[in-house]
N, C-alpha and C positions, 0 to 999 in steps of 0.2 A: 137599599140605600135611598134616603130623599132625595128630590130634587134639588134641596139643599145643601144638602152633602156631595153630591154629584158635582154640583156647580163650585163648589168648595175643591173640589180634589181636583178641577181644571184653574181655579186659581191658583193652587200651591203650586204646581205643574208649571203654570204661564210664571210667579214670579220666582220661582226659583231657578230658573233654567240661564246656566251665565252665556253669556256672549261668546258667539262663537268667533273662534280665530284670535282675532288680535288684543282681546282683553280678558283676566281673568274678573273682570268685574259682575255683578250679578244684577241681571236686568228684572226691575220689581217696578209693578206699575202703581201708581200711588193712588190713594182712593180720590174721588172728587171733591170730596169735603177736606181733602188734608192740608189748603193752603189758608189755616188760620192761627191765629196768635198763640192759639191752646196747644195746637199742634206742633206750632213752631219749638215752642216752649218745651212740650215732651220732646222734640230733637234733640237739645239741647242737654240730653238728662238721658239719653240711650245708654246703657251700660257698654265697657269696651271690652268684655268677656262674657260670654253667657256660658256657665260651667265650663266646658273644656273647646269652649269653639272661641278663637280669638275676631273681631273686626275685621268684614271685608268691604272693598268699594263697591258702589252700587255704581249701575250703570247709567241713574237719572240725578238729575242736580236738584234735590230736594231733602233738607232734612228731617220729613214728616216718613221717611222709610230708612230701614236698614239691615245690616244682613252679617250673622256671624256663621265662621265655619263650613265646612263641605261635609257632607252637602247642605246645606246654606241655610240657617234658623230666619225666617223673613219676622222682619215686626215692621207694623205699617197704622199710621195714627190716621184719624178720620173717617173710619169706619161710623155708617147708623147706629148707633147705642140699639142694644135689643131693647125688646118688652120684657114682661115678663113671659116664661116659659117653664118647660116644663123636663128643659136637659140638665143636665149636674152643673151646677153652679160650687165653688170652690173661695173661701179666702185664703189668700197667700200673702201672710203678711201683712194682713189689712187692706188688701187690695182686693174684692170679689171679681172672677172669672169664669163665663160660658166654657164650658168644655164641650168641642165635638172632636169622635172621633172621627178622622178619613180614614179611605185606603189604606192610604201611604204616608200618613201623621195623624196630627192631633191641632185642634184650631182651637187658640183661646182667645175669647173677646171681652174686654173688660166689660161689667156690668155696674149701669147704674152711673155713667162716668158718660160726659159727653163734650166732646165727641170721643167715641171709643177707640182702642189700640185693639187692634188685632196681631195676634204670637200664631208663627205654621212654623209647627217643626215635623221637620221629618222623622218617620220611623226609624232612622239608625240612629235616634237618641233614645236609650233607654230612660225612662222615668222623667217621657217629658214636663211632667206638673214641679217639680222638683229645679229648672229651670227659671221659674215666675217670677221667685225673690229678685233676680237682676233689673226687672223689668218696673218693681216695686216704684224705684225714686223717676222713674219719665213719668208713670201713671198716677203717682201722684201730685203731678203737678196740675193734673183735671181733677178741678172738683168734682166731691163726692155726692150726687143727690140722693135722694129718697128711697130709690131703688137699690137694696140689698140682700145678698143672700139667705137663705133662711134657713 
């Protein structure tokens, strides 16, 4: 595993884990970049279903994060745009996607779109890529640059 992926599989970990005791809300920590207008805007556009996992509260008062089903699909805007590289990149939809695997999911970050949306789904969703389309109309609302999949 990289270091990448290492540190990856401590943030699904860190923003998936709900609060303990008195809510069932889910505590997701928001990127630094996520308090801007683009971002704002992809809030705005979060799908209220992600296949069979319905909306759940989050634990932070920010609509640049959000979170369906248990155990919890996190998506979170404001992520560094990658470069390019040299992992499976995917469109869904018209929408291009980094794919890494973790552990315990699968990380998709939009490519080529800034600032970027990052999707952690966990393992107990089969076929996580099949997922993305919901994600389609928030990511579309970042424009698309130069950078695309090939």
């Amino acid at each position: 595993m990289s270091r990448t992926s290492g540190a990856r599989l401590g943030i699904l970990l860190l923003v998936a884990l709900p609060l303990v005791a008195c809510s069932s809300a889910v505590k997701v920590a928001p990127f630094d970049g996520a308090e801007t207008p683009e971002c704002h805007a992809v809030g705005a556009h979060w799908p209220t279903r992600v296949g069979p996992a319905e909306w759940r509260e989050t634990a932070v008062d920010s609509v640049t994060v959000a979170a369906w089903g248990d155990p919890a699909i996190i998506a979170r805007c404001g992520a560094v745009p990658p470069g390019p590289t040299e992992q499976l990149c995917l469109d869904s939809a018209g929408v291009d996607w980094i794919v890494e695997e973790l552990d315990d999911g699968t990380s998709f970050t939009t490519y080529g779109r800034s600032p970027a949306i990052e999707v952690l789904v966990p393992d107990a969703y089969d076929t996580p890529a099949l997922l993305l389309p919901a994600f389609g109309p928030a990511a579309e609302t970042v424009e698309q640059g130069p950078n695309r999949c090939s």
